[in-house]
N, C-alpha and C positions, 0 to 999 in steps of 0.2 A: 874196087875198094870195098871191105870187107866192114859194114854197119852192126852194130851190136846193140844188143837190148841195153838202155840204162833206166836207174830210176831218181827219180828227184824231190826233196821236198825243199821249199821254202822257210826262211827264219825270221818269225815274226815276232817284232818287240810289241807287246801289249803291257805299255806302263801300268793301268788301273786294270786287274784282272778283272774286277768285278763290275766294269764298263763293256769290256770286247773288244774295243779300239787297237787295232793294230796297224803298224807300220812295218811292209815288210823291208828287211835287214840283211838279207843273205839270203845262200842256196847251197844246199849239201847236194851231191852227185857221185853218185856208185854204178857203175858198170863191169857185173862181174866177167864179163866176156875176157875182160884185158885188168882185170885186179886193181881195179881205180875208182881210189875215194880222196874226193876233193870239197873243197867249200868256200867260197868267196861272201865276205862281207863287206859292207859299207852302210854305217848310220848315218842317215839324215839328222841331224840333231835340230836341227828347226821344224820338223815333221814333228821329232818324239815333242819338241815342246808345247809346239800347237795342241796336241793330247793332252802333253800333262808337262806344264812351266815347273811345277817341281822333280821331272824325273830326272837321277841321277844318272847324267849320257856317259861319267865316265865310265862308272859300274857296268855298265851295261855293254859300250867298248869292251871294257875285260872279260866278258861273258861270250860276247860273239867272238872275241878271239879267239877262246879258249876250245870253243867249236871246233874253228878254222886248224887248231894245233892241232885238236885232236885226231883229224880227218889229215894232218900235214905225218903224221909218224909214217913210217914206214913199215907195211906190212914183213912181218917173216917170213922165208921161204915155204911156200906149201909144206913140205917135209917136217919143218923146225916150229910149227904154228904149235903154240903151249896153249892147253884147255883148264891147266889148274889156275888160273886166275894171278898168277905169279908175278908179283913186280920186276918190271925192269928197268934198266936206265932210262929210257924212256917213258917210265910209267906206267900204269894196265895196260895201254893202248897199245903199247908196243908187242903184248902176246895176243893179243886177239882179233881174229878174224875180221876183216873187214866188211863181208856182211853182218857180222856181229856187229860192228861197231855201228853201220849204217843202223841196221834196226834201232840201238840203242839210242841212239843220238836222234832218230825223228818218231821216236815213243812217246806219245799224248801227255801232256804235263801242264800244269795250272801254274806257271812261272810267268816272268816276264819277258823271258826269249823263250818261244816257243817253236817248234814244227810245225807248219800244215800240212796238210794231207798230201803221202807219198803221189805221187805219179810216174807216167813210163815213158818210154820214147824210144828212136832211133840214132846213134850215132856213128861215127867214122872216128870220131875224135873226142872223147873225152872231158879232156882240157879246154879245146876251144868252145864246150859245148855247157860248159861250165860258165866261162867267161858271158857267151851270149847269154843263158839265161840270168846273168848277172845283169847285164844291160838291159833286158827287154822286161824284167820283172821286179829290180832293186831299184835301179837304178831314176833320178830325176826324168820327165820326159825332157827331151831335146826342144827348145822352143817354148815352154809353157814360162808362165810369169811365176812367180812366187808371191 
C-alpha cells in the first residue's frame, strides 16, 4: 500500500477576535501525491456560544460551508489547469490548482473562521484520513459531559 505525504490545517471559529477563543470547526486536507483536497466541518454551536451567546452560528455555518465547497469543486485536468484567474461555472475554484487553493484557504487571516497552522503527515487514503482527523480533532469527545 502505497502512503503519501498529505498536509492539513484546522478550521477554527474565533467568535471575538480580539479575545483568541477558538473552537475548532473543521479540517482541510491536500495530498498532492493523488490530487486530493477535501474539508470536513461540523460546528458545535453550544461550544461557539459558551464564547460568545451572541455569535451568529448561522453565518458562520455559511462560512464553513463555503470552505467545505470550495475544497468540493473539482480540480481540472493537469493539462486544462487555467492560470489567468478565469471564471467558471464553477467559479475561480474551478481553474485553479489545488495547491493553489490549499495555500489560499489556510493563509493567516484575522476573521472569525480561521486556519491553524498547516501540518503533515502520512497517508494510504486521503478521504478516510480526512474523516479521522475530523473525529479525533472537531469533533465532541465520546463520553465527556457537557
Amino acid at each position: 500500500m502505497t502512503r503519501h505525504v498529505f498536509e492539513y490545517a484546522l478550521l477554527r471559529v474565533v467568535p471575538r477576535v480580539e479575545r483568541g477563543e477558538a473552537v475548532n470547526a473543521g479540517v482541510i486536507v491536500y495530498c498532492r501525491g493523488v490530487d486530493y483536497l477535501g474539508a470536513r466541518v461540523h460546528l458545535d454551536v453550544a461550544r461557539l456560544h459558551a464564547l460568545d451567546p451572541d455569535a451568529d452560528h448561522e453565518a458562520i455555518a455559511r462560512a464553513l460551508d463555503a470552505v467545505a465547497d470550495v475544497c468540493a469543486v473539482a480540480a481540472p485536468p493537469r493539462s486544462d489547469r487555467r492560470t489567468d484567474g478565469a471564471l467558471a461555472a464553477d467559479g475561480p475554484a474551478a481553474g485553479e490548482d489545488i495547491g493553489r487553493r490549499f495555500r489560499r484557504l489556510t493563509a493567516p487571516r484575522s476573521t472569525v473562521v480561521q486556519p491553524g497552522p498547516v501540518h503533515t503527515g502520512l497517508t494510504a487514503d486521503p478521504e478516510a484520513e480526512t474523516d479521522r482527523l475530523l473525529r479525533e480533532l472537531v469533533l465532541p469527545l465520546r463520553g465527556c459531559a457537557r
